[in-house]
N, C-alpha and C positions, 0 to 999 in steps of 0.2 A: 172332428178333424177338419170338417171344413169352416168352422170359426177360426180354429188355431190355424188353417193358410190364408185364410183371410186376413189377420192379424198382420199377421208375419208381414206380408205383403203391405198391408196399410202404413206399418213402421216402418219401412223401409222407405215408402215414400215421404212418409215424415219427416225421416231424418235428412234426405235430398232436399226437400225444397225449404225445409229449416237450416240445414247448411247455408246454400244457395241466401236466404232471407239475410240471416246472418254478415254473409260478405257486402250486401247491400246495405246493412247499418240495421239489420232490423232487428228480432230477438232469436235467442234460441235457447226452447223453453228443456234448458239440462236435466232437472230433478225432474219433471212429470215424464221426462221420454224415459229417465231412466228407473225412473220408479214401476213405470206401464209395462215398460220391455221385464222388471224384475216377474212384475205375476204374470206375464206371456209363458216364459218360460217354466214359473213353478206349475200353469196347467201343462206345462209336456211333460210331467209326471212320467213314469211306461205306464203307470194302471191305471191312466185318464186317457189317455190318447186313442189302445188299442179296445177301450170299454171294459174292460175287469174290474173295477172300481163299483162300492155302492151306489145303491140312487142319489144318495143326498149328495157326493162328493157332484154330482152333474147337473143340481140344480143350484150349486156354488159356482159350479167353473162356468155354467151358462150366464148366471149373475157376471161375474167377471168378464168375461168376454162381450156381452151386452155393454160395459161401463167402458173395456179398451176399446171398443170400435165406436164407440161416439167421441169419447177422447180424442182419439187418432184421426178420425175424418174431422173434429173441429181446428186440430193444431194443422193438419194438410191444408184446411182450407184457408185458415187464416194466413198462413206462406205463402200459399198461391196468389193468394186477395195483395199479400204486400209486394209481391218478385212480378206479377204482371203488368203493371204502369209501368216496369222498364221496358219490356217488349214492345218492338215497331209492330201494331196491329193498322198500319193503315193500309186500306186495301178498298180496291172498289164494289168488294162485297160485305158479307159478313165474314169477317176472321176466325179462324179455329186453330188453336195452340195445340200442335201434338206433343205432348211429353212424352220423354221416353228417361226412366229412372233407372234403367239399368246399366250396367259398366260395357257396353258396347250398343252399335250403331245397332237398329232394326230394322224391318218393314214389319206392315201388320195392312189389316183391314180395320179403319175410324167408322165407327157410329156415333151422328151427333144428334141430337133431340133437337127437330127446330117447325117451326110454324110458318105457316101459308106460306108452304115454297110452290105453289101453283101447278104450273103441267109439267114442271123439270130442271134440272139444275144444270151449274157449271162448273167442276170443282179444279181451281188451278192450282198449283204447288206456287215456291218461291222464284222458279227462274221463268215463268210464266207459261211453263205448261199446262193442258186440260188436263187432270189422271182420269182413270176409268173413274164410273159413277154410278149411284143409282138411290131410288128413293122408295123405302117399304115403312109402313105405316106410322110415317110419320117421322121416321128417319132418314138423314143423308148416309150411305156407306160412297167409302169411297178407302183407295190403297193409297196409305202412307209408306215411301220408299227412303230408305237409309236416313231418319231421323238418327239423328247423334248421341255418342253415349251421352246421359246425364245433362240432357239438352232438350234440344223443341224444335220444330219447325213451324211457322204461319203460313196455313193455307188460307184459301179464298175461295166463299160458296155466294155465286152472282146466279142471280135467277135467270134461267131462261135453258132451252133446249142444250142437253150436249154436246159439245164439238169435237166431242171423242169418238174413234168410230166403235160403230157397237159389235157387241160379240152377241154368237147366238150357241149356248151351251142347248148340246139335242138330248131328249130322255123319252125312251119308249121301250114296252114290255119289262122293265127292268133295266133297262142296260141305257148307259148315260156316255155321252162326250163333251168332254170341258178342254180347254187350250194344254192341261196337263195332263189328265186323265182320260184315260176308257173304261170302263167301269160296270159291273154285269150284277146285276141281283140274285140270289137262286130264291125260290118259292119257302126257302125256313128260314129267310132272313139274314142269311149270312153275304158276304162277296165272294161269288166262285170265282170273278176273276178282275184285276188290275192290271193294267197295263199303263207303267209312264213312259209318254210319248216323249220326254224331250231325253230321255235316257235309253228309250227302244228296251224296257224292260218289264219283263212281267213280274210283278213282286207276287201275286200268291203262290203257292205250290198246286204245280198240275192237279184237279181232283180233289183240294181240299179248299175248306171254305172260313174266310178271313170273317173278323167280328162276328163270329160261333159263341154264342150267350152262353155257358157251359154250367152245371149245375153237379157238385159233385157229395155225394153223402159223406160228412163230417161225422166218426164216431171211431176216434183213437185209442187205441188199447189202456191208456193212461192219461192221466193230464189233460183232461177236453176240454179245457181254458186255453191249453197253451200248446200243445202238439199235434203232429200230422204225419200221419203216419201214410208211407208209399204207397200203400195199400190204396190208398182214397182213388187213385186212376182207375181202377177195376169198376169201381160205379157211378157211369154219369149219363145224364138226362140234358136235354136242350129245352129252354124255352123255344116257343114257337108262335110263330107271327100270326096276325088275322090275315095279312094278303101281303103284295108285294111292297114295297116304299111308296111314298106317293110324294108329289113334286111340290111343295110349298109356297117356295119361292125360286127364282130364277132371273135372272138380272147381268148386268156386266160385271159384277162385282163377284157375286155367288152364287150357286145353286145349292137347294136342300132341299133333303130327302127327309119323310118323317113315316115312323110306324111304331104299331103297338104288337109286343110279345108277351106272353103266357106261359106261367109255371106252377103248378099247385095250384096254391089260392095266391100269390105273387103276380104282378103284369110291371112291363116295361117299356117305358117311352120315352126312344130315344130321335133324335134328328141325326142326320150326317149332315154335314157341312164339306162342299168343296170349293175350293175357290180358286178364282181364275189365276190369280196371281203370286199364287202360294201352293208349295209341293203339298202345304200341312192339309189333313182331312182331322177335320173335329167331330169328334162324336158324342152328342149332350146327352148323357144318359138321366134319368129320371128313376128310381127304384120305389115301387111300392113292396118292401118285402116282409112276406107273411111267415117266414120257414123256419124249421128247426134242425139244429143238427147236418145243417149242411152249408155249404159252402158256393160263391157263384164265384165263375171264372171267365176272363174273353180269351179267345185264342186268337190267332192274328198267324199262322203256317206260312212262311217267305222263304221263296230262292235264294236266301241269303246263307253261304257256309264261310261258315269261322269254329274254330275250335274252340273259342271262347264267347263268354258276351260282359255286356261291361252293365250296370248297375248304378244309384245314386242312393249313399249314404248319407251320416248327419258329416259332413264339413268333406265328403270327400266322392270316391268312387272305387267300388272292388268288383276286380273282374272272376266270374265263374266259369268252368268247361260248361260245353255243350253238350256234353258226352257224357257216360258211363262206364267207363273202360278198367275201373278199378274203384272198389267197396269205398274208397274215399270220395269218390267224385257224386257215386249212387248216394252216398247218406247227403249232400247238399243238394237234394232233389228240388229243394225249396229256399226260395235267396231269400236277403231281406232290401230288395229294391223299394225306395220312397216315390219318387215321383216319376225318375224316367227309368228306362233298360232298353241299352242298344246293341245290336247285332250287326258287325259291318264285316265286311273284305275292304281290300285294299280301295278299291273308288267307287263301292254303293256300302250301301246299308240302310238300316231301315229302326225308327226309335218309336218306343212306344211311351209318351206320356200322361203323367195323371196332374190336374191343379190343384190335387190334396194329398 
């Protein structure tokens, strides 16, 4: 799965900056994108994707997707190498092209790999602002604001102290303050509590506890390929941490948290990411898993009531109740959301996304 959103992803920006090449007179290689994009899609199979497939079918589709992503990052680079002699990169630092290949504007957090930037940097945008900044082993991060759809921005990284002023994210005993967030640890790893400041809102629910690792026995009366039966809530275990988060990094840019959790013979490590400049909280999970016949789950419990919640399917989106209130609603106990499922009221909510 996470070849095939890799992919995904890699041709998408292929066909952008090979578009893009194209209107500049350069080429646009039709048959290899369209030949690459054909076996993308024959590995989305349904008995390759969700692993019901024999062994050999996955030491073919690994072949293949070994071949699309060196394909795909050769034709990306070779676009990029010919569309950036058009770009104004003069600048009284070193320049940095943010692309953004999606069909609207962004913000995001840039890391850039670079060398002997000494005691600190500078990082300006286009209209010669500083933005927030900062430098962890060996990288610049720094927040890119409202880059354009299917566009770029040139920033500017000039050595020397920032003239941004600093922020100072606090974290102690568990419990964290960032410019967005309040944020509390409990002792099994989970978030007993969140609070967004600029909304005056607590998103967990009183008493219960958000990023709850959940582990539930997998053994369906029928079909244990393919079914799930209700029953599976009746038994479930948490992994469980060696200690509280501990703080990695901390900067203007970001803070993160890192810890290890235990299940069985299974362990877990994951980092939280918060960032100053972004609602988003990333959570990098890491899985060693050892288990059988069972299943793992995150729960994520929010103040957020809607009768429904909405879902991402292939080309669209279906909404579900949140409820039970009739044998119809109970038998969809289990959706088939892909990457995000969001829970809102009319001016909050709250979305949980996956990059696979």
């Amino acid at each position: 799965k996470k070849n095939n959103r890799r992919a995904e992803l890699l041709y998408r920006d292929v066909e952008m900056f090979s578009v893009v090449a194209s209107l500049l007179r350069g080429q646009y290689p039709a048959e290899e994108i369209r030949r690459n994009w054909h076996t993308l899609l024959l590995n989305q199979f349904h008995d390759i994707l969700p692993g019901s497939s024999i062994h050999q079918v996955y030491v073919d589709s690994a072949e293949d997707y070994r071949r699309l992503i060196e394909d795909g990052t050769r034709m990306r680079d070779e676009a990029i190498a010919f569309v950036e002699p058009f770009i104004n990169t003069e600048t009284d630092g070193t320049p940095v092209i943010v692309y953004n290949t999606l069909s609207w504007a962004r913000d995001g957090v840039v890391a850039v790999d670079m060398t002997d930037l000494g005691d600190g940097v500078t990082v300006w945008d286009p209209t010669g602002r500083a933005v927030p900044s900062s430098i962890e082993n060996g990288r610049v991060l720094f927040h890119a604001e409202q880059v354009p759809a299917c566009g770029y921005v040139v920033y500017s990284v000039v050595k020397g102290n920032t003239e941004t002023p600093r922020r100072h994210p606090r974290y102690a005993n568990g419990a964290a303050i960032t410019s967005r967030y309040e944020i509390e640890f409990d002792e099994r790893g989970g978030i007993k509590r969140l609070h967004d400041l600029h909304r005056e809102r607590e998103v967990i629910k009183p008493g219960c506890r958000g990023n709850a690792l959940q582990v539930f026995e997998d053994k369906p009366v029928r079909d244990e390929a393919w079914d799930v039966d209700l029953s599976y809530q009746e038994r479930m275990w948490e992994f469980v941490p060696d200690g509280l988060p501990v703080v990695v990094e901390r900067n203007d840019v970001r803070m993160v948290f890192q810890q290890t959790l235990r299940y069985g013979n299974s362990t877990i490590e994951q980092k939280t990411v918060l960032y100053e400049d972004d609602d988003r909280i990333d959570f990098v999970t890491r899985v060693d898993w050892q288990e059988r016949k069972t299943m793992l789950k995150v729960a994520f419990p929010v103040t957020v009531r809607s009768p429904r919640a909405t879902y991402e399917i292939a080309y669209g989106a279906i909404e579900r109740p949140t409820h039970r209130n009739t044998s119809w609603d109970e038998a969809r106990f289990e959706v088939p959301g892909q990457r995000w499922a969001d829970l809102s009221e009319g001016d909050y909510g709250v979305a949980i996304l996956n990059d696979s």
